[in-house]
N, C-alpha and C positions, 0 to 999 in steps of 0.2 A: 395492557398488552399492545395495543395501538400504539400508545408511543415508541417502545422497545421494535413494534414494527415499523413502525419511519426510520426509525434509526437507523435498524437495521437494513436496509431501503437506499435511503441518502449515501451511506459509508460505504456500501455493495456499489452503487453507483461510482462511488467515488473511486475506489477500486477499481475499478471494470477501466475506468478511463485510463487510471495512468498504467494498467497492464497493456491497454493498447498502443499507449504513445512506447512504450517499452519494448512492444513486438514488432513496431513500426523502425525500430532503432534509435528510439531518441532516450538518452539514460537520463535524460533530466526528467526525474520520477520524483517526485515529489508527495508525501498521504498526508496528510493534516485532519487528522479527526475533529470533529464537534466536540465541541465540553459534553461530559455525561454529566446524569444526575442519580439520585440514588437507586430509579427505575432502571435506569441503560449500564450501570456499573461495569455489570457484566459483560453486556453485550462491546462496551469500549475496549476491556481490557483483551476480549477474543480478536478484535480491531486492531490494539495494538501491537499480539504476537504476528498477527497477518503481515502489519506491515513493517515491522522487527526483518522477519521471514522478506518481504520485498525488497527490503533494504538492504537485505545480505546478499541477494543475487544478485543485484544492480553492482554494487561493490565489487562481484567475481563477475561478470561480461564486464565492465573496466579495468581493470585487472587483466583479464585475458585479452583484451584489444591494446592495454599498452604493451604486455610481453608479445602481441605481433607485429605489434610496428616496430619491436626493436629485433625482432628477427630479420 
């Protein structure tokens, strides 16, 4: 369980940062997870939809910043 909680730890962390360079306006968002192993499996792939999901929004605020510069 200690491991599965670092992980979970480190990647939250991880997270937390680049939603702040995000809310600061900077879209160069970047998540790069840790390799898992067969303890963290889980907790990676919940990681992944997370930043699947971050990826997508990042994409729509670019997206809506180039359609206003071309307004």
């Amino acid at each position: 369980m200690i491991k599965i909680s670092n992980y979970q730890q480190n990647e939250t962390q991880k997270l937390v940062t680049e939603l702040t360079k995000l809310s600061q306006g900077n879209t160069d968002v970047v998540i790069e997870l840790a390799p898992c192993d067969a303890n963290t499996q889980t907790t990676y792939e919940t990681f992944l939809l997370i930043g699947a999901s971050v990826s997508q929004c990042v994409a729509s605020i670019k997206a809506l910043g180039r359609s206003m510069q071309k307004s």
